[in-house]
N, C-alpha and C positions, 0 to 999 in steps of 0.2 A: 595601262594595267587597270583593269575593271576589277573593283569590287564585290565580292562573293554575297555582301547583303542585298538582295532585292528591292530596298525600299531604295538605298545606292542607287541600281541600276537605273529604276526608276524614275527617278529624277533626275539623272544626268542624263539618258535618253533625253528626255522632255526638255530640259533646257536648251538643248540642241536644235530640236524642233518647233520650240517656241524663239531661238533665235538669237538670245540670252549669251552671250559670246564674253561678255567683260567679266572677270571675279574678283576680289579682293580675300584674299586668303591671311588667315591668324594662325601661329601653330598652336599647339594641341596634343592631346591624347584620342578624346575622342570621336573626334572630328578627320583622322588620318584615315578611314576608308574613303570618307570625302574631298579629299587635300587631293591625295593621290589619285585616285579616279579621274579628274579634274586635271592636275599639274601634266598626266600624261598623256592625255588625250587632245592633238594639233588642232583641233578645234576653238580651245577656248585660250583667250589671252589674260593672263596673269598677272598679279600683284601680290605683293607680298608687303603687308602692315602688323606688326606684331601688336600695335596697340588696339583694342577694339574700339576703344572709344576714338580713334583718330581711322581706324576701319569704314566706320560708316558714312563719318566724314566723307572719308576718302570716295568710298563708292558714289555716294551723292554726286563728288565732283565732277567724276566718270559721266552719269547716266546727264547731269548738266549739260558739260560740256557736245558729250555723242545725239544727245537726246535718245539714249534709250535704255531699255531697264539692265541694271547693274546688280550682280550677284553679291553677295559677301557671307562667309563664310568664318564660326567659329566654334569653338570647342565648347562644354557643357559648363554651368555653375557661373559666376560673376562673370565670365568672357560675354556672355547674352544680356549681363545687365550695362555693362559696361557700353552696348551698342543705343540704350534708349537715348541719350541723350541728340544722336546723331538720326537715330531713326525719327525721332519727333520732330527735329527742322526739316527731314523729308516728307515728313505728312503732311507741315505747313506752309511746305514749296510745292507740294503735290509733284513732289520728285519719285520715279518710282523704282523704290531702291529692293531689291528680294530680298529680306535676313534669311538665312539658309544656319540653324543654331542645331547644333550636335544635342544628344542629349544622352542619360545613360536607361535602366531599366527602366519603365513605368512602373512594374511592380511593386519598385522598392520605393516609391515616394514616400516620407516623412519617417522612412525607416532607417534615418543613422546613416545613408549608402553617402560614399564620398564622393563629393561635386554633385549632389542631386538634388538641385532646388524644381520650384515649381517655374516650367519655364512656356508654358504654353498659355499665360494670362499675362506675362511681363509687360508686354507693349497695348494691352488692354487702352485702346480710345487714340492711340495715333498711328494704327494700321489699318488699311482697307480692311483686311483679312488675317486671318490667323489659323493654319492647318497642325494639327499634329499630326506625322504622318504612323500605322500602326508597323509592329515588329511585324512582316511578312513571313506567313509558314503555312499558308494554305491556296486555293485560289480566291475568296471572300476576300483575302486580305489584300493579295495581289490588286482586283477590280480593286476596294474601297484605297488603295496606295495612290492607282492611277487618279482616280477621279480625284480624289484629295489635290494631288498636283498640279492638273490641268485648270481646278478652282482657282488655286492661289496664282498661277503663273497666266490666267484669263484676269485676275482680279487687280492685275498691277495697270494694265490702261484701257479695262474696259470699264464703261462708265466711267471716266473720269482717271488719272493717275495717282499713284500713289504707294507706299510702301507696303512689304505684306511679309509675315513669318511665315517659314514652313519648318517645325519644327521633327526632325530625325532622332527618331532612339537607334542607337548602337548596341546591339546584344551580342556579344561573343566576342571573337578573337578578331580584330584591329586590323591584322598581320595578312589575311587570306583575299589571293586574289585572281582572276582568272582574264587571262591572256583571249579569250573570243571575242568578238564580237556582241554588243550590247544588244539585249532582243529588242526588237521592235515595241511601242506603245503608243499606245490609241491618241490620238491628240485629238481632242474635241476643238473646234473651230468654232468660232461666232461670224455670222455673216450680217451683216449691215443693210439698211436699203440702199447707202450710197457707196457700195463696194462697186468694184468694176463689174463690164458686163459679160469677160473674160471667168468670174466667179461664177453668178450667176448662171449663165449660160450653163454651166459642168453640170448643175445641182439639176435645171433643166431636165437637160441630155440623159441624167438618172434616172431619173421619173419616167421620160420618155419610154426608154428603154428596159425597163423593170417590168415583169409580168405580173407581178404581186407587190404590189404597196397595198397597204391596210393604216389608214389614218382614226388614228384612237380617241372617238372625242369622249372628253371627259366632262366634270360639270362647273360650272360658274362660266360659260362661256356664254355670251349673249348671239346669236345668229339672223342678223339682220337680213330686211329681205336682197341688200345689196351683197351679204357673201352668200347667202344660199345663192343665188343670181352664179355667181362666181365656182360654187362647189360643183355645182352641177354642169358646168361650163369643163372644169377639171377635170370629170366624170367625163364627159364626153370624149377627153383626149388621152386619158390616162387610165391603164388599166389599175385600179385603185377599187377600194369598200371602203365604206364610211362605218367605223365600228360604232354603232352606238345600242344606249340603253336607256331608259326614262331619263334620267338624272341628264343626260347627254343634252335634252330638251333639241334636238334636230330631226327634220323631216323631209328628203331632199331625195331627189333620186342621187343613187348610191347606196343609201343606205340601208344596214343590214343590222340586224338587234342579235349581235353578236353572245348575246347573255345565255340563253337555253342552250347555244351549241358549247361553249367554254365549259359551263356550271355542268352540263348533263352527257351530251355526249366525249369531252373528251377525248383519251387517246389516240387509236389509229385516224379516228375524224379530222382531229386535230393535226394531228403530221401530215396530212397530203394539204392543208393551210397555207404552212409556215410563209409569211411575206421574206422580201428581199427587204425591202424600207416599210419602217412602221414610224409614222410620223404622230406625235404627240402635239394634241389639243387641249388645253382646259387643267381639269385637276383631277380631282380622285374619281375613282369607280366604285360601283358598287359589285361588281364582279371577282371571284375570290381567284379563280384558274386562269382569267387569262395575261396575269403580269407572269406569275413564275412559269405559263406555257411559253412566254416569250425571251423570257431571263433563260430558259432552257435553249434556246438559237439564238443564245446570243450571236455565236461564230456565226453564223448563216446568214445577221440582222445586221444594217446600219438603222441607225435610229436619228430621226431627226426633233426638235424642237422646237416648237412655234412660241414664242411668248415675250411679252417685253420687260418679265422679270429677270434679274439678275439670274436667280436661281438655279444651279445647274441639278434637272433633275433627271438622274441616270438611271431611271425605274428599272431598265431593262438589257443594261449594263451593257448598251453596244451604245451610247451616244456618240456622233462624231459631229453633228453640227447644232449648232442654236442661233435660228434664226431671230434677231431683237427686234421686234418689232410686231404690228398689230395683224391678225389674220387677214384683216379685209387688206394689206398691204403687200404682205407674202403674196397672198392668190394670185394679184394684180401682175405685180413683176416676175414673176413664174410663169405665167402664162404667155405672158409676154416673150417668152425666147422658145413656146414651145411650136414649131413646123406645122403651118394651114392643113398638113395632111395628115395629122396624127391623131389616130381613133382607139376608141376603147373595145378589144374585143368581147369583153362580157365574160369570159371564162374566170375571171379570178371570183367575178360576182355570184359564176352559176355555183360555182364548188362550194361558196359559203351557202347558198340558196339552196344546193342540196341538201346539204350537212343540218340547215335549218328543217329542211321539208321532212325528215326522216323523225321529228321528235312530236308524240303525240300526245294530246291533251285529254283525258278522257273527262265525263261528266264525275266530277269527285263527291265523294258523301259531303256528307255535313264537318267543314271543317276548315282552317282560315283559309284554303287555295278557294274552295269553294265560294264561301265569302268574298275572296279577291273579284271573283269573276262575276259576281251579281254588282259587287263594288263599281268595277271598269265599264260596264255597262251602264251605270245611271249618272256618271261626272257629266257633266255639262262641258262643251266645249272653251274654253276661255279661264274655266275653274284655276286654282292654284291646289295642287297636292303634295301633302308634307307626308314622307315615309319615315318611321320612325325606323332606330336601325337594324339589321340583321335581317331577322325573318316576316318584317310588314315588308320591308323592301324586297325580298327574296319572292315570295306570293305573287307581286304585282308585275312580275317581270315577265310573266306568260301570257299574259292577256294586255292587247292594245286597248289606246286610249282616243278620248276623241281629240279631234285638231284642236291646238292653240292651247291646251293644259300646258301648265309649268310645272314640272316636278323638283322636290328638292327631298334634301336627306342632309342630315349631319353626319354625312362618310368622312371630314376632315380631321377628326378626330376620334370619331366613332364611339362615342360615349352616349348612353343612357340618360346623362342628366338633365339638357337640354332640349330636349324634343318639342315639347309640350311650349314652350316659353318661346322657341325661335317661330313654331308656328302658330303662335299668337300674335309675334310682331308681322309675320307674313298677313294675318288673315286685317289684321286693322292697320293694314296699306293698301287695299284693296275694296271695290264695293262688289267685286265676282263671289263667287260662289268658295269657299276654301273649304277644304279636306284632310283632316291629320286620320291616317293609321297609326295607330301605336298599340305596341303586346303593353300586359299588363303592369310587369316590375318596372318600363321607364315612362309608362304614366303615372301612378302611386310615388315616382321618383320624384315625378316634375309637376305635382299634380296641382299647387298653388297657383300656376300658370291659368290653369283653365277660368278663374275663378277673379283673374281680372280685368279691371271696369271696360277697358278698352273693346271686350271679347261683343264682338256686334253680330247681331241677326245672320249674318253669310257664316257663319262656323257649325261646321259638321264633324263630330271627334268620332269615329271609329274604333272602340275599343276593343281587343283581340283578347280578352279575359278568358284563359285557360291554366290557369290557380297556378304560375309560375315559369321560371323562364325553357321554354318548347325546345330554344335553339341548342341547350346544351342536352337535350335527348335525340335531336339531329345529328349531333357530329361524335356522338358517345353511346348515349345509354345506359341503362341500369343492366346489364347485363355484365359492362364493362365493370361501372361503377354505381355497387347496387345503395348506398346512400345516398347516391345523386340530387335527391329532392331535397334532402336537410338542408345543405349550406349553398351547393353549387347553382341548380335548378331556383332553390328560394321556397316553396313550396307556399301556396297559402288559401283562404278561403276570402279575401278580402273583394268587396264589389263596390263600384261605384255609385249604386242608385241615390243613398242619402245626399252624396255630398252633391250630384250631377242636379237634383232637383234643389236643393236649396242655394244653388246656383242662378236658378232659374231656365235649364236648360229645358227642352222637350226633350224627354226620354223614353231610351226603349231600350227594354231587353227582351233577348234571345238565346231561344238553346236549342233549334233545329230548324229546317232547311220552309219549315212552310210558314213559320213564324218570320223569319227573314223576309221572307216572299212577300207577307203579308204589310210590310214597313218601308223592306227599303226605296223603294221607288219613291217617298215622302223626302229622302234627301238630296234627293235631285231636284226639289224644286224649291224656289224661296218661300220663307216663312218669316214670321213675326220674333222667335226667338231663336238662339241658338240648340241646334239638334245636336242630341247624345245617342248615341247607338254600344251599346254592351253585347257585346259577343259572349254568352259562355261555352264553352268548347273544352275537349283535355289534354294536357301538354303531351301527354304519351302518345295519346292517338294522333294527335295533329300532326307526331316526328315519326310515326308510323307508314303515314298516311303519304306524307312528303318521300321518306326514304325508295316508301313501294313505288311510286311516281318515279322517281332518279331511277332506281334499278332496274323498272318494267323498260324502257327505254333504252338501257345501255344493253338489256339481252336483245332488245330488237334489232338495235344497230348493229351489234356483233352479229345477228343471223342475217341479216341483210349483206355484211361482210362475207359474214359462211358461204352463201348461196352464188353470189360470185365467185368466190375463190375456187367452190366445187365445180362451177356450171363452167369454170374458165380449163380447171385442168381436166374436168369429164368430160369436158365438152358438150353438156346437157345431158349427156347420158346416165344410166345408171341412178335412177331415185334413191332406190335405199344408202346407194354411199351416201350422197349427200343427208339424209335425212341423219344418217349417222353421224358426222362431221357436223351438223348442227347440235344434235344430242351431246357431243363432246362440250361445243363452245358453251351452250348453255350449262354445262355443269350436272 
């Protein structure tokens, strides 16, 4: 008899398939969706300890003796505290025992509800891990139940064994239960280097066989010339893209700067994409469309893993493996099971290279795209470039850079306050050439940074000063919101020249395209002090200026769509229809 709560289902599926066969069960009230579920399903083998604290005991002995993880199960309120004493000689036997603890509403914590202590800190410092799992009543909740689960029930003997909570709210009626069949659930797998080569081999055979893999490199990953060596090796055998964007820091055949097609074109572009396997490299993006284009197939998507952190991260909510281990290792033994005869046809590449070819750059007025592109042109090869976040980063993502630049960005948190201070510590670990862009509000934020002793002759600050923050007239406006400049925007008149020169920086500013011209080629070469560049520009025209750029493009794409779709059912005939059917999609 299956239980009618989801989070239930849930983790009784997955125990199943994680393999988890022993239980120790305590009665209860709250805990009877789970007793039951369990007690009647020929799967799992049963015990029955009414004491908890002789429960966990118990289970310990089990998972001793079997050598392997042992469930135990109890009802909400003192029956979970009753378990620490037992669950903490299994943390310090590295025994790895599951607490599986009931609980009642969350809602109601500290609100008088009876039996409703706080029970998701109880074992705080003698658990691997500690889940709470949420009340299920959407699909959001459903994924983050799964992934919840498949953490804690990975986190009993990987890296190391050990005890772990997974703690269940019970909302509603006890009593309800449903006679079908458990649905199926995603079980996330870790694969090892030293797993057999009967695993291997499958994960292979996928890649093989897959027309669309798209591997997502993100950033902090270092790309030595022994895995470039190796990526391009993969490329050759596998129909696969290398997704990247600056912050990606890779250069490799395969690669496709997946940024302009995600951020601008979008839609139908995007759905003749979608991969089968999207394998995960590194860490965050600076890309805003292409996780939830991907969370959107998820059904369509397995998702794979590369890292030798713990960390299970389900960006894209299809993960089903996590490879532990180091990129240059994965490549190696991968390749290793893939067939002498196995080639890349190029087609998954041409679709992105299309989809890329159709987006056009025009010569822009005066304004920070503009500036980006006289920027990309004078770095120096080997330079380090710091993108402050949002829309320095957004600018520089159209225009390439030269070989052997490093770029970075604080996308792992994404905060304003830091900019200025990490790429000070960048610029004095280096004797290259260093580059920070930053908009106005998260220099004035961070602006003491500039200003210390360390700050040597290679620093070039780039300031994007258009009297407040642009990005929030990018994705809104005053139209929407016509106070926008008071609080949200920031509005101001503030300039850097006093503080930049009594600095001792070499300064310049700027407020139009020939005064640019006439300076910046000055920061591409070395000098005796650090160079300050002030940009003045206006946050409305600048979100203007960007918007027209995104839109002019997505009407072109779309009449490039038109002109096929007409030319496919006209059969080239007939001009005025189609000119018509273009007149529609443009609006």
């Amino acid at each position: 008899m299956n239980s009618s709560f989801r989070n239930v289902q849930i983790l009784v599926d997955l125990l199943k398939q994680y393999k988890i066969k022993d239980v120790v069960l305590s009665p209860g009230g709250s805990d009877i969706p789970l007793i039951h579920s369990i007690e009647t399903d020929e799967y799992f083998t049963c015990f029955s300890v009414v004491d908890e604290r002789s429960a966990a005991y118990f289970a310990m002995g089990v998972a001793l003796q079997k050598n392997v993880p042992v469930a135990c199960v109890c009802t909400s309120g003192t029956a979970v505290c009753n378990y620490l004493p037992g669950i903490t000689e299994a943390f310090y036997q590295s025994v790895p025992v599951l607490a599986i603890t009931a609980d009642k509403n969350p809602y109601y914590q500290g609100q008088l509800e009876i039996q409703k202590i706080e029970q998701t800190h109880i074992f705080d410092g003698v658990v691997k891990k500690s889940v709470d799992l949420p009340v299920v009543q959407n699909s959001e909740d459903e994924w983050l139940c799964n992934r919840l689960v498949n953490e804690a029930l990975l986190a009993l003997t990987h890296h190391g064994r050990g005890p772990v909570q997974i703690n269940v709210p019970i909302v509603g009626r006890t009593d309800l239960y449903d006679d079908k069949t458990l649905p199926p659930e995603r079980k996330i797998n870790v694969v090892e280097w030293l797993d057999d080569d009967e695993i291997w081999n499958k994960y292979a055979q996928k890649l093989v066989s897959a027309k669309r893999v798209l591997f997502v490199m993100g950033q902090g990953v270092t790309f030595t010339p022994g895995i470039v060596s190796l990526l391009e090796e993969l490329h050759k055998k596998c129909n696969c893209v290398y997704s990247v964007e600056h912050l990606s820091n890779l250069d490799c055949e395969g690669c496709i700067h997946t940024y302009p097609v995600s951020e601008i074109n979008g839609g139908s572009s995007l759905e003749k994409l979608v991969p089968e396997i999207v394998v995960s490299i590194g860490d965050n993006l600076s890309a805003y469309n292409l996780r939830p284009y991907l969370r959107r197939h998820c059904k369509q998507i397995c998702n794979w893993q590369i890292s030798e952190s713990t960390e299970i991260r389900d960006a894209y909510k299809c993960l089903t493996a996590v490879f532990d281990m180091k990129l240059e290792d994965f490549l190696r033994k991968i390749l290793s099971f893939f067939p002498a005869n196995s080639t890349n046809n190029a087609t998954y590449r041409a679709a992105w290279e299309e989809e890329l070819s159709k987006i056009t750059i025009p010569e822009f007025e005066f304004s920070n795209l503009h500036v980006a592109k006289k920027i990309s042109e004078i770095i120096p090869e080997n330079s380090i470039l710091h993108l402050a976040i949002l829309n320095s980063i957004r600018i520089m993502q159209y225009y390439k850079l030269a070989k052997g630049i490093r770029t970075y960005s604080n996308v792992g948190a994404l905060g304003i306050d830091g900019c200025v201070s990490t790429f000070a510590g960048q610029a004095a670990s280096t004797d290259e050439l260093a580059f920070l862009i930053v908009g106005d509000l998260s220099f004035f934020y961070d602006m003491n940074a500039a200003g210390l002793r360390s700050i040597g002759p290679n620093v070039r600050i780039i300031l994007l000063n258009n009297g407040g923050g642009s990005e929030f007239h990018f994705i809104m406006g005053k139209d929407k919101i016509p106070s926008l400049n008071d609080y949200i925007s920031a509005e101001h008149v503030n300039v850097a020249a006093g503080w930049a020169t009594s600095l001792g920086y070499e300064y310049y500013c700027v407020s139009n395209a020939e005064e640019l011209d006439a300076v910046i080629g000055k920061f591409g070469e070395k000098s005796d002090a650090p160079m300050f560049l002030e940009v003045l520009t206006d946050m409305e025209q600048d979100a203007k200026i960007t918007q027209k750029f995104y839109a002019d493009n997505a009407v072109k794409i779309k009449s490039t769509l038109a002109k096929k779709i007409a030319r496919s059912v006209l059969g080239g005939k007939n001009v005025q229809k189609v000119k018509n059917i273009l007149k529609v999609i443009k609006g």
